[in-house]
C-alpha positions in Angstrom: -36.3 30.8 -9.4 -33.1 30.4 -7.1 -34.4 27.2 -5.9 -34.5 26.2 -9.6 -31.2 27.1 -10.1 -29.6 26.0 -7.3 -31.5 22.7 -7.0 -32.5 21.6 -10.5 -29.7 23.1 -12.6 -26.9 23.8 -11.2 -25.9 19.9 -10.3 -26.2 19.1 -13.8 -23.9 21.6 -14.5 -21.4 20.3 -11.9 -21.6 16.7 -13.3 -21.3 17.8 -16.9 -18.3 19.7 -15.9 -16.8 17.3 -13.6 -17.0 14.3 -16.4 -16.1 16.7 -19.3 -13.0 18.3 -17.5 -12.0 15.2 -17.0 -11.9 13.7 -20.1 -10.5 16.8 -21.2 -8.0 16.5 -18.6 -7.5 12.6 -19.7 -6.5 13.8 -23.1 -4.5 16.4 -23.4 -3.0 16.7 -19.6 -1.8 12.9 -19.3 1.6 14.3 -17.3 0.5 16.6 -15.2 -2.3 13.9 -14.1 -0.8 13.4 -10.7 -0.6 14.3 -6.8 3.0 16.2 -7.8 4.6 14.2 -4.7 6.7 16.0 -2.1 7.6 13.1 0.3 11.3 13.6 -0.8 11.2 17.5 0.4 9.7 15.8 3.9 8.3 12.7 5.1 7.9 12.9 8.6 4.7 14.9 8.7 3.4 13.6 5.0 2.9 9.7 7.1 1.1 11.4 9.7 -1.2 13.1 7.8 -1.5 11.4 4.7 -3.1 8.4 6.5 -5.7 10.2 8.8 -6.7 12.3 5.8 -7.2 9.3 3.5 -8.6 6.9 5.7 -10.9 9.2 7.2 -12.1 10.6 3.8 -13.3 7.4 3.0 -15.2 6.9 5.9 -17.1 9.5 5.0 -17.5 9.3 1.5 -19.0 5.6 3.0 -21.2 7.7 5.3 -22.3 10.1 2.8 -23.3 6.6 0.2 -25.3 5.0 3.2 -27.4 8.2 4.4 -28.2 9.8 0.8 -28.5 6.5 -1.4 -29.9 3.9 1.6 -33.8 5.3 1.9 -34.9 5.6 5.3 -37.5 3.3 5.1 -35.5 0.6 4.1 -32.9 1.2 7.5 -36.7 1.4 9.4 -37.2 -1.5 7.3 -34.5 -3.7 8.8 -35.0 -2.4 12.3 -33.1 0.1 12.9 -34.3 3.3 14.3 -33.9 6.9 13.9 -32.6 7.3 17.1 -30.3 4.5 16.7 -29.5 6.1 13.1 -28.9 9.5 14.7 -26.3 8.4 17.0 -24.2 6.3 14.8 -24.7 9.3 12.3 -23.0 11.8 15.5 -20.4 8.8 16.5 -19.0 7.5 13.1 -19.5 10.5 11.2 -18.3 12.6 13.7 -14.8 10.8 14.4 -14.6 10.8 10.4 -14.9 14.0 9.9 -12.6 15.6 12.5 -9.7 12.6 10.8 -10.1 13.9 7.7 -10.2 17.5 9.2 -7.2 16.9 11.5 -5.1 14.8 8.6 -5.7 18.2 6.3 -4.2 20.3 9.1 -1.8 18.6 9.2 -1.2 18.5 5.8 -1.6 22.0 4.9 1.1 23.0 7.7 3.4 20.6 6.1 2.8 22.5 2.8 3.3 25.9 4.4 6.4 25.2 6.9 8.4 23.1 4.6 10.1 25.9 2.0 10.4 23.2 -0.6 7.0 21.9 -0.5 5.7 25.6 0.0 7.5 26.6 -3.2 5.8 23.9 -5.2 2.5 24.9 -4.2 1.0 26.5 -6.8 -2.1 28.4 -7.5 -4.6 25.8 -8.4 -3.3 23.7 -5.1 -4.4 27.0 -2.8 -8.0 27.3 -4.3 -8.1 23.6 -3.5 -7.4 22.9 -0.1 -9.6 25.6 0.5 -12.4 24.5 -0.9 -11.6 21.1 0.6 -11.1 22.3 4.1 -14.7 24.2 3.4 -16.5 21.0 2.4 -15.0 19.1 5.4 -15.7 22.0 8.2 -19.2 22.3 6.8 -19.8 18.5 6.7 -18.9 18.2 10.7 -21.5 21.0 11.2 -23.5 19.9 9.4 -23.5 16.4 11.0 -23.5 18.3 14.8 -26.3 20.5 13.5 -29.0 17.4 12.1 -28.2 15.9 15.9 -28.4 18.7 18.2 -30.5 21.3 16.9 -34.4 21.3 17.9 -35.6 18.5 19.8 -34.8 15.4 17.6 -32.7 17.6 15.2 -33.1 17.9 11.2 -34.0 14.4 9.5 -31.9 15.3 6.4 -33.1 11.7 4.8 -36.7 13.5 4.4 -34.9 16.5 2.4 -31.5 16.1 1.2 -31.6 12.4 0.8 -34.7 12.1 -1.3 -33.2 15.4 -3.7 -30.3 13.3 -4.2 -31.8 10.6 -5.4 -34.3 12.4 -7.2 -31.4 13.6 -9.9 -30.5 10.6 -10.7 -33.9 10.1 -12.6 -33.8 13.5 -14.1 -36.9 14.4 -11.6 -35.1 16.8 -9.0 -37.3 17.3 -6.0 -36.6 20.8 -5.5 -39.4 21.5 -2.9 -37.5 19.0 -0.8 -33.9 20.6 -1.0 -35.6 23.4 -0.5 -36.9 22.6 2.6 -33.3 22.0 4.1 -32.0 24.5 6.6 -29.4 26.9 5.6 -26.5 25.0 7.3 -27.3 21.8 4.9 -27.5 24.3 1.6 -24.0 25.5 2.2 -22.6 22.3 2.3 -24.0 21.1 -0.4 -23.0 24.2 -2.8 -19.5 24.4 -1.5 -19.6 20.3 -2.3 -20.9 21.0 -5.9 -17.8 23.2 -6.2 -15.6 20.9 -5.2 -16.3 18.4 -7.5 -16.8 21.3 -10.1 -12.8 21.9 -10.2 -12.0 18.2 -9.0 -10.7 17.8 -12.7 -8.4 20.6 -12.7 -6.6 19.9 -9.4 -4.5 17.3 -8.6 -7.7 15.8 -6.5 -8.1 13.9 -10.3 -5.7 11.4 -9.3 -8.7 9.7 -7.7 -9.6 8.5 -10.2 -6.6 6.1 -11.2 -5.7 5.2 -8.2 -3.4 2.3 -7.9 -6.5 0.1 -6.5 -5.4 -3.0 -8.6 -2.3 -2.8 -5.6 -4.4 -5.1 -3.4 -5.2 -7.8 -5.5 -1.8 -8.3 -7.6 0.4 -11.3 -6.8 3.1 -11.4 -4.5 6.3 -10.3 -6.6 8.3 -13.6 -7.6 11.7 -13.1 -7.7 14.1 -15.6 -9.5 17.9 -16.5 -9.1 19.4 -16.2 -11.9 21.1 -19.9 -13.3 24.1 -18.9 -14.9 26.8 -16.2 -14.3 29.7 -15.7 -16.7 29.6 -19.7 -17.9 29.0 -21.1 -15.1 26.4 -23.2 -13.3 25.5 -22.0 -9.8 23.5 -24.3 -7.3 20.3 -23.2 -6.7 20.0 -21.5 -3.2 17.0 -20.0 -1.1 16.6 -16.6 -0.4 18.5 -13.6 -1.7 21.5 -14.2 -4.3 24.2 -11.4 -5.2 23.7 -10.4 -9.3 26.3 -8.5 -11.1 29.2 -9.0 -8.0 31.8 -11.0 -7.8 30.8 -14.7 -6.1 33.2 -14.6 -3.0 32.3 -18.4 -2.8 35.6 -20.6 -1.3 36.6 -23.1 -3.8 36.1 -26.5 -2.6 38.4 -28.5 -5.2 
């Protein structure tokens, strides 16, 4: 019954809550949809951070797609083999996760050592980086776990993977979640949560983020013709607007 519940149930739960909350969020929270910035309380420690976190979070969100979508035997397929598999899995995974670990740090000792920032933390933002942190020290165990324990470690593409995959058919292969060790169950559940309260955290911001940023035109900028009557000569570059044209008169 708990592998029901925990396997065959509860995600479905998670993703109805996840895409409900957010449309809930969408329509009747529109303002408070945001990170709540702090850069101008401090900046020094928010461009260290920020990056590493960031950056390193999407490593492994790209990790995550290519080991629980990509079937094994399609990798196998292609020629490449488990072993070959298991140590990209340790190396890139590995220096992901401890970015995204060490950018959190860093970020959550900026929140606590900065009054300002500390003062704006709420609630909501405590329960979250907790949970986060969770997820991300799970997921490196995890990872060092599948690699090092036994003698060729825990194949989760013959467990996790295929459970995965299975709910988006509406058949969820509990016998092979099931199968998982303990370490790999954990992880999972406290990344369920997550993405339970993603909606009602400012971790919803993902969702509209300013991706169209690196495929908009370069910003034209355009001198402007006339000035009080009178006809300027077109120049390159910068021109002064609004201030007095210091300009020696030639006549």
């Amino acid at each position: 019954m708990w592998d029901v519940l925990l396997w065959g149930i509860l995600p479905y739960v998670m993703v109805a809550i996840l895409i409900g909350g957010t449309i809930w969020r969408y329509r009747y929270d529109q303002f408070g949809w945001t990170t709540r910035s702090s850069q101008l309380y401090e900046s020094r420690l928010l461009r260290i951070g920020s990056p590493i976190f960031h950056f390193g979070l999407l490593a492994v969100i790209a990790g995550h797609f290519f080991g629980l979508v990509v079937p094994m035997s399609w990798t196998l397929f292609f020629g490449m083999s488990q072993d070959f598999y298991h140590f990209n899995a340790l190396l890139v995974g590995g220096v992901a996760g401890v970015c995204t670990l060490g950018g959190i740090v860093i970020l959550i000792y900026r929140r606590r050592k900065t009054g300002p920032v500390f003062m704006a933390t709420t609630t909501n933002d405590k329960i979250m980086y907790v949970v986060l942190t969770a997820a991300i020290v799970l997921g490196l165990w995890t990872t060092l776990a599948s690699v090092f324990s036994g003698e060729h470690g825990h194949n989760y593409r013959e467990t996790v993977s295929p459970w995965f995959r299975s709910l988006f058919i509406f058949q969820p292969d509990i016998a092979a979640m099931a199968a998982a060790p303990f370490s790999f169950h954990i992880h999972t559940l406290v990344g369920m949560l997550l993405f339970t309260i993603w909606p009602f955290t400012r971790l919803v911001h993902a969702f509209t983020a300013p991706l169209h940023y690196l495929f908009r035109p370069y910003i034209v900028y355009r001198s402007r013709d006339r000035e009080a009557g009178q006809v300027r000569p077109v120049r390159r570059g910068w021109a002064p607007i609004g201030t007095e044209d210091r300009t020696p008169d030639k006549r």
